[in-house]
C-alpha positions as CSV (number, residue, x, y, z in Angstrom):
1,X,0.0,0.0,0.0
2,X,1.3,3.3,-1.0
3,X,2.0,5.4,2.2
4,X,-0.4,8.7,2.6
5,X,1.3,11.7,0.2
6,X,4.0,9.7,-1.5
7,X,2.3,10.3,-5.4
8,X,2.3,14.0,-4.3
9,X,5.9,14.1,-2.9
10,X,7.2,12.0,-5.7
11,X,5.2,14.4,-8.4
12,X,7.0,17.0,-6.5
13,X,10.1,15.9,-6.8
14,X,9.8,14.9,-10.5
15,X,9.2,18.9,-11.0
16,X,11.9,19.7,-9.2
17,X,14.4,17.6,-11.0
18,X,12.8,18.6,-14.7
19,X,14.1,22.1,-13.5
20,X,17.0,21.9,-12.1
21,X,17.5,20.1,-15.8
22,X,16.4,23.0,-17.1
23,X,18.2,25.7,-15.2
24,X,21.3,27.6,-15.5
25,X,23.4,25.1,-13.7
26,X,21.3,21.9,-15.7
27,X,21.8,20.1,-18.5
28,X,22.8,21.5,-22.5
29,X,20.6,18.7,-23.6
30,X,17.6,19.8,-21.8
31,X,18.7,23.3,-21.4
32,X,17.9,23.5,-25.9
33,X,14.7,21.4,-26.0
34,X,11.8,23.4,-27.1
35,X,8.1,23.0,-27.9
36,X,8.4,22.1,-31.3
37,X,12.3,19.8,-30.3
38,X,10.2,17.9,-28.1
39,X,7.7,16.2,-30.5
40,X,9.4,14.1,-32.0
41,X,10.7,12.4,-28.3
42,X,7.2,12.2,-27.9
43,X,6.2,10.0,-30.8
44,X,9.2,7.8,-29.8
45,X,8.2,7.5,-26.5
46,X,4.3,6.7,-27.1
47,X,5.5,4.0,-29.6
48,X,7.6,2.3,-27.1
49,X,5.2,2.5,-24.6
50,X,2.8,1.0,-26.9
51,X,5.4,-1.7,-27.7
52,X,5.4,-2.4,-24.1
53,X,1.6,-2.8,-23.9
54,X,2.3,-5.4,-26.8
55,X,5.3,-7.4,-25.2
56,X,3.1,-7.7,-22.4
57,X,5.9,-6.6,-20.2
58,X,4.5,-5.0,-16.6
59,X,8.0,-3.4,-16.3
60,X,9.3,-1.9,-19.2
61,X,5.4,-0.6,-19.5
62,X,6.5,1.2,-15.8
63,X,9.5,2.8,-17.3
64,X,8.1,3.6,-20.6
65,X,5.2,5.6,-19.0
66,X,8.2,7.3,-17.1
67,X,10.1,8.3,-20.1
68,X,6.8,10.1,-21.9
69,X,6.4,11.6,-18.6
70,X,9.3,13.3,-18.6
71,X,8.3,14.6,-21.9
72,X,5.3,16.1,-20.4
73,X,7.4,17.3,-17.0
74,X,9.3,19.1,-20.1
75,X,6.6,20.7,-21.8
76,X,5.6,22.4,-18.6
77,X,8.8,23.3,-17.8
78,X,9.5,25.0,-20.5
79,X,5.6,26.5,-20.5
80,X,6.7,27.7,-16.9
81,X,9.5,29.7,-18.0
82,X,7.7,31.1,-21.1
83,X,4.9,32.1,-18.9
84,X,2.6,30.5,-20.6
85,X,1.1,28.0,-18.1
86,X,1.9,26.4,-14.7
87,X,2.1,22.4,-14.2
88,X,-0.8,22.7,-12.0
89,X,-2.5,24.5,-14.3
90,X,-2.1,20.9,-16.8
91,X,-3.8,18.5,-13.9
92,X,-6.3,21.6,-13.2
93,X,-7.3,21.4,-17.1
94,X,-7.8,17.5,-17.3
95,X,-9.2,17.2,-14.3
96,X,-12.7,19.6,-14.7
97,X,-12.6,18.1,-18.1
98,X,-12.9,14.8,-17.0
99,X,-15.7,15.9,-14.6
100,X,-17.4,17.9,-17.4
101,X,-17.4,14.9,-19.7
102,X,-18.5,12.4,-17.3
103,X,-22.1,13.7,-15.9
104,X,-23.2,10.1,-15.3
105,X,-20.4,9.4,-12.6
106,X,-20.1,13.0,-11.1
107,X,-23.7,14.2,-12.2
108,X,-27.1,12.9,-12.5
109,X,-27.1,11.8,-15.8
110,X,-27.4,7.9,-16.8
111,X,-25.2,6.2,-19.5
112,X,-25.0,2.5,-19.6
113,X,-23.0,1.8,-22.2
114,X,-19.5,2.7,-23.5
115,X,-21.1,3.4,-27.3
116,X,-23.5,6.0,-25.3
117,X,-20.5,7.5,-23.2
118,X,-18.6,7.9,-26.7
119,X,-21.6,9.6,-27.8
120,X,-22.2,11.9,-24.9
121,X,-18.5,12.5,-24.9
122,X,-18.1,13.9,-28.2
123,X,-21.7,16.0,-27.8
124,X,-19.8,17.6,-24.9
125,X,-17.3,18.0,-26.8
126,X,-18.7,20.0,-29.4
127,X,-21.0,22.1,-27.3
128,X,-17.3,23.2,-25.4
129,X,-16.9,27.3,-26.1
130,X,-14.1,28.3,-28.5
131,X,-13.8,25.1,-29.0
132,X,-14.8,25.3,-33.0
133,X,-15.4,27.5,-35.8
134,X,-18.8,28.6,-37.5
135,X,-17.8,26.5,-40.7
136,X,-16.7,23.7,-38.5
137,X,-16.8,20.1,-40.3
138,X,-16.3,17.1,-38.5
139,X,-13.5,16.4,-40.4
140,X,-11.6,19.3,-38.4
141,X,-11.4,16.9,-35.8
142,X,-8.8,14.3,-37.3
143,X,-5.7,15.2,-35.7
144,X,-2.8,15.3,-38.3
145,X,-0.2,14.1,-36.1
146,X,-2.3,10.6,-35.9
147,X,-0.4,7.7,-37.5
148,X,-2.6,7.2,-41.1
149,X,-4.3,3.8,-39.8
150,X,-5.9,6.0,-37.0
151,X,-6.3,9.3,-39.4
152,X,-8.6,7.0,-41.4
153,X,-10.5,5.3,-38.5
154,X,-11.3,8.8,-36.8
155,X,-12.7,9.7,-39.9
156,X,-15.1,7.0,-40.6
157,X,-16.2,6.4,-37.1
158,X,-17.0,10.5,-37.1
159,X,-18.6,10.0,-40.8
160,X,-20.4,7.4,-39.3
161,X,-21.7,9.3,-36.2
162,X,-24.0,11.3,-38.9
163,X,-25.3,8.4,-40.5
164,X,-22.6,8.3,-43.7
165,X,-21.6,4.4,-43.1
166,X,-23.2,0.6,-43.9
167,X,-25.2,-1.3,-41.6
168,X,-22.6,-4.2,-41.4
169,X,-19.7,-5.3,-42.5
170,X,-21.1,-7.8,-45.7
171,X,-20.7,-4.4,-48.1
172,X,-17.0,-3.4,-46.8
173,X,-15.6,-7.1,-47.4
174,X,-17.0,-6.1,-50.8
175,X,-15.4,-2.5,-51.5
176,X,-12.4,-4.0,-50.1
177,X,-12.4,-6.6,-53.2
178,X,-13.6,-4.2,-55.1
179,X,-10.3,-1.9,-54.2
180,X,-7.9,-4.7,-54.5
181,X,-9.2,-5.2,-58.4
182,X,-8.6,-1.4,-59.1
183,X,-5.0,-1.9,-57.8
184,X,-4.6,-4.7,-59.9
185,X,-5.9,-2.7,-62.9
186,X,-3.9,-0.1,-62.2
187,X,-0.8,-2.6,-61.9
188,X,-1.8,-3.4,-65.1
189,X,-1.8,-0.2,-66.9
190,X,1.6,0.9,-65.7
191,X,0.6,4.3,-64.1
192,X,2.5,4.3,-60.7
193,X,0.3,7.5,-60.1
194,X,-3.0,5.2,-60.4
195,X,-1.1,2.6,-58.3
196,X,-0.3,4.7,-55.4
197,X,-4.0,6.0,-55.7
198,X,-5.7,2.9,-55.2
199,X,-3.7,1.0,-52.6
200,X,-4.4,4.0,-50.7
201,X,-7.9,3.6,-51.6
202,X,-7.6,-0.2,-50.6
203,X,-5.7,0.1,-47.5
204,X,-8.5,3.0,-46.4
205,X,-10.8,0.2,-46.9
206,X,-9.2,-2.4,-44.8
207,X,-9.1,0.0,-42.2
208,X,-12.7,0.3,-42.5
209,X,-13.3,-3.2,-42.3
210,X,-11.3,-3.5,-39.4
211,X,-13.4,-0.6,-37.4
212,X,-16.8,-2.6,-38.8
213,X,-15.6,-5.4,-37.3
214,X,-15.1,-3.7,-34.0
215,X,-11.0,-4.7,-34.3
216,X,-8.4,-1.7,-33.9
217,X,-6.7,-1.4,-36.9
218,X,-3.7,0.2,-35.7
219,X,-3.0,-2.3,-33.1
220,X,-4.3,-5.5,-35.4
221,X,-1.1,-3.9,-37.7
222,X,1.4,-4.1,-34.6
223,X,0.2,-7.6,-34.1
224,X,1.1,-8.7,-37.7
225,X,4.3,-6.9,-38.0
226,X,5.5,-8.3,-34.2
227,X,4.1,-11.6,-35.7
228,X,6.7,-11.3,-39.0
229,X,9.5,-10.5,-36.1
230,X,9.0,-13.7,-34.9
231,X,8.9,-16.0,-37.3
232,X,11.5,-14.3,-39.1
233,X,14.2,-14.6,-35.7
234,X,13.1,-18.0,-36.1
235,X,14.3,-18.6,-39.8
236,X,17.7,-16.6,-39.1
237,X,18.2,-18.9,-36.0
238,X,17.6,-22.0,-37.8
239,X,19.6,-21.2,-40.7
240,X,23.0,-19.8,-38.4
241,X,22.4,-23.2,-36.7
242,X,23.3,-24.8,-39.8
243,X,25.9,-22.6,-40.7
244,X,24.4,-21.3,-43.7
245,X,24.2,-17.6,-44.9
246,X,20.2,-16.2,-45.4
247,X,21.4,-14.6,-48.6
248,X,22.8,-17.0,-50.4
249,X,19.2,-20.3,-49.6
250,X,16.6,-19.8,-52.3
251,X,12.9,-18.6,-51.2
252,X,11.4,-22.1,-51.5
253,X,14.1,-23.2,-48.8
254,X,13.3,-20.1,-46.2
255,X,9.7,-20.7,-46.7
256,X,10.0,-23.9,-45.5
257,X,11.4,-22.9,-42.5
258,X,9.0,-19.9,-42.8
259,X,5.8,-22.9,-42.1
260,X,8.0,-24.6,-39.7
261,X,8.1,-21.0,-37.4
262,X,4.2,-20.9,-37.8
263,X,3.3,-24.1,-37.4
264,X,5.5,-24.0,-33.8
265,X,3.4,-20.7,-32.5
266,X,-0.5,-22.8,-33.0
């Protein structure tokens, strides 16, 4: 059991030690990092942490939500000494937001769902002041700094909030053939133009199958490419076993061990 105050001494201290990296005595590293320096530590950082979710792995999850919040600790810093806005002023922000847009737990209101809480959410949302303009469209509220996979979900599940999407998935299994004989056509014709047009168009599709079939694209992607890790380890191992070089065995052969890897992980 955690001791009474320790998560408000340790936040504390964490602030503390963010500036003294970021003061006159602290570190050059630190000492250059700036809003716009920051972003890209913090796409790294999500990603690992995310890898961490993935691996399964209780501890590196610990560290990795440590080293995105020391991203954070660095925004504010660095919003402290602009003047801007104070850490407290962060948790102040998230905190009546998350009472705001939860009237059935700290209001009267009843929600028994989580597709009704996603609904109430985003009305809230919306109804926020300042929050949008007069021509708003509801395709303002994609954020571009979202991987693609996610760009294209966020769309379709805000399309779909309006009434713009099928009933089931029976008619996306079908644009998604449909797609992949476009890209074929376009393989066809020789226009890499037309090509790079309709795997897009393809790969949109797939995405919406995935949301349709209430499966996270994003993360059914991770799974597939940690999958191909794998197996693949697995085919290097067994071919440095035998004192062989990867390059030099044809496809047939490293397929073979290819079905061997799969066959070991059912």
């Amino acid at each position: 059991m955690v001791e009474p105050g320790t998560n408000e001494r340790a936040w504390s201290r964490f602030l503390a030690v963010v500036e003294a990296l970021r003061g006159e005595r602290g570190c050059p590293w630190d000492r250059e990092q700036t809003y716009e320096s920051l972003t890209r530590y913090v796409l790294e950082e999500a990603n690992e942490l995310v890898s961490a979710v993935l691996e399964k792995d209780v501890d590196k999850l610990k560290e990795e939500l440590g080293d995105l919040l020391l991203e954070i600790g660095l925004y504010c810093q660095i919003a402290k000494e602009r003047g801007d806005f104070l850490p407290g002023d962060v948790l102040e922000g998230i905190t009546e937001k998350l009472v705001r847009r939860h009237p059935h737990v700290f209001g009267d209101e009843t929600l028994r769902t989580p597709d009704q809480v996603r609904e109430r959410w985003e009305e809230i949302k919306r109804k926020e002041p300042g929050r949008y303009r007069k021509d708003h469209s509801l395709m303002d509220e994609v954020q571009k700094g979202l991987p693609a996979l996610m760009q294209a979900e966020r769309q379709q599940a805000l399309a779909a909030e309006v009434g713009f999407d099928w009933d089931s998935p029976e008619p996306v299994f079908l644009k998604v053939e449909e797609e992949l004989r476009e890209v074929s056509q376009a393989q066809s014709s020789g226009d890499r133009e037309a090509v790079k047009a309709e795997l897009g168009d393809l790969l949109y599709a797939c995405v919406n199958l995935a949301r349709k079939l209430g499966v996270d694209a994003e993360t059914s992607l991770l799974g597939a490419v940690g999958k191909f890790s794998r197996r693949f380890r697995q085919v290097e191992e067994e071919v440095r076993s035998r004192g062989l070089e990867m390059k030099e065995q044809g496809l047939e052969y490293l397929d073979s061990l290819w079905e061997q890897a799969k066959s070991r992980e059912k």
